[in-house]
Backbone bond lengths (Angstrom), bond angles and torsions (degrees), N, CA, C in turn:
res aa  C-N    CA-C-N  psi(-1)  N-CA   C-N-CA  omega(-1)  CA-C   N-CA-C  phi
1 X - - - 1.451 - - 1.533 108.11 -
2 X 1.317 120.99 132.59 1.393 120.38 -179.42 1.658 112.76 -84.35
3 X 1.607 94.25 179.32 1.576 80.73 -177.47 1.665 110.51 -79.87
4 X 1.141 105.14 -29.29 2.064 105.53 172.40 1.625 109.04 -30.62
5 X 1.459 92.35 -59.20 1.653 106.46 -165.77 1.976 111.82 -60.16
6 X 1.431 102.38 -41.67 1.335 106.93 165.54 1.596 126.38 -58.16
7 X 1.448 99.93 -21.02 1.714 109.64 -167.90 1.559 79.55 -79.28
8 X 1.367 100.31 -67.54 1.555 104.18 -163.53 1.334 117.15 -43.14
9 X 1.137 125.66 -50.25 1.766 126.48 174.84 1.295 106.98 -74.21
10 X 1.669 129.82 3.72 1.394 103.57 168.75 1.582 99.15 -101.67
11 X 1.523 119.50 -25.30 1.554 114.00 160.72 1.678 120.30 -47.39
12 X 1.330 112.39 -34.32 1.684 94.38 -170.85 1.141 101.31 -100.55
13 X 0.896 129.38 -24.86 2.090 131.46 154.00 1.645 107.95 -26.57
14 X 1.599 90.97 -72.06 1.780 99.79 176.94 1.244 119.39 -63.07
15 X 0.990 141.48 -9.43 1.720 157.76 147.91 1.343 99.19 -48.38
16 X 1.288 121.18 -86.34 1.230 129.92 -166.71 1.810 130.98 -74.47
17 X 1.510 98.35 6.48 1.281 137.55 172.52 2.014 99.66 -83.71
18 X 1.328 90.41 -75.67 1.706 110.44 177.61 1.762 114.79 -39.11
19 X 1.666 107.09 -51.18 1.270 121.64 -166.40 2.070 95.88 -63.16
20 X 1.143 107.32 -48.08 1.620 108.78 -171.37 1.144 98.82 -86.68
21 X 1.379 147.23 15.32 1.536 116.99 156.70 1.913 100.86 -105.20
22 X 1.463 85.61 -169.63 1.912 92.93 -175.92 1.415 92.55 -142.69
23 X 1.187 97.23 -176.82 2.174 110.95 172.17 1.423 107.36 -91.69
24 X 0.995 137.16 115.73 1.570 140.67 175.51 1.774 117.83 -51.49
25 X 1.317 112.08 119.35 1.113 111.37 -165.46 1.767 103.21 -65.29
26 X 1.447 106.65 160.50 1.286 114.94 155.69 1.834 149.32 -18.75
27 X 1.351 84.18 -41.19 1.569 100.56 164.19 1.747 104.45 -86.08
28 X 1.644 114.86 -53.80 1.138 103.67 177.06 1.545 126.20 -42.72
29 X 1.424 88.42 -78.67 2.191 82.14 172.29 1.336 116.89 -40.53
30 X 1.444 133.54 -25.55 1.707 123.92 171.19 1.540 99.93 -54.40
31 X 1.374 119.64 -47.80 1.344 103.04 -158.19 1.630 131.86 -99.40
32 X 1.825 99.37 -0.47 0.969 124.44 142.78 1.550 120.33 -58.39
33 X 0.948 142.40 -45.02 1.581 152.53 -154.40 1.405 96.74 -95.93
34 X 1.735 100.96 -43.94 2.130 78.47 163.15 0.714 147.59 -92.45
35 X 1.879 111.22 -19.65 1.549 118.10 156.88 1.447 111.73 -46.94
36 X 1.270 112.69 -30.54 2.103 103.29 -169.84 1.192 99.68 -81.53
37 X 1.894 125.16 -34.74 1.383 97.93 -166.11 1.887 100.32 -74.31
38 X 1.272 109.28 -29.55 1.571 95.12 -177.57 1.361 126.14 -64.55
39 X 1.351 116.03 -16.97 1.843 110.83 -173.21 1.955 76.39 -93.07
40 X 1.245 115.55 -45.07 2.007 91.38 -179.29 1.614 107.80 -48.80
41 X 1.103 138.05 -50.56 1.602 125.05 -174.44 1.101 93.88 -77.81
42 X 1.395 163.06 -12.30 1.312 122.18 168.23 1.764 108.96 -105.59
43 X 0.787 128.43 18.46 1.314 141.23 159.48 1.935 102.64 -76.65
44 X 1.680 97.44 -54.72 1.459 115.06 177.04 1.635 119.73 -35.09
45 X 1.861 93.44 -45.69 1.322 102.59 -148.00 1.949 87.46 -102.44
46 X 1.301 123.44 -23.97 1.263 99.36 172.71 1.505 129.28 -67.80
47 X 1.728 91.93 -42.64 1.678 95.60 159.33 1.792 124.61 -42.67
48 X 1.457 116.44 -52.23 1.611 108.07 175.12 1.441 98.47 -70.40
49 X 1.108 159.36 -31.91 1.852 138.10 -170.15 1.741 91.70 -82.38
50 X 1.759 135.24 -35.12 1.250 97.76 -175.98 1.636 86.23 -91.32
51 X 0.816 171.64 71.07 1.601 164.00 106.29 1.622 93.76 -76.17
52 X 1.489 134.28 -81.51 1.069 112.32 168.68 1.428 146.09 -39.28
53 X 1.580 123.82 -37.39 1.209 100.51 161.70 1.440 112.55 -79.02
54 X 1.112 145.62 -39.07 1.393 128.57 177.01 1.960 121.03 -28.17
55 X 1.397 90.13 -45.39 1.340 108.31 179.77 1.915 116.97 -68.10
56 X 1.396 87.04 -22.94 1.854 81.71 -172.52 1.708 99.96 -119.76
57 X 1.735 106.96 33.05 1.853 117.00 154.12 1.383 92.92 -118.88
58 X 1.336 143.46 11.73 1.264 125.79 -167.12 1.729 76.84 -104.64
């Protein structure tokens, strides 16, 4: 397969990618935006408890 043919099948892929999604309503993006900020603070907060204990076996 050449690279044309790859361009080309990744254009009608992304076409038909585009055609089946939508814009997330209002409520949706709310609850997107808080699920991320909550797994970011606890991602946050596991990183500072192992930074702290690492720090208080040294």
């Amino acid at each position: 397969m050449s690279l044309w043919e790859k361009f080309k099948l990744f254009i009608i892929e992304s076409k038909r990618v585009f055609r089946s999604t939508k814009k997330p309503s209002k409520e949706e993006y709310l609850a997107i935006v808080k699920v991320s900020g909550i797994g970011v603070l606890i991602i946050g907060f596991l990183g500072f408890l192992i930074h702290m204990i690492s720090s208080l076996i040294r």
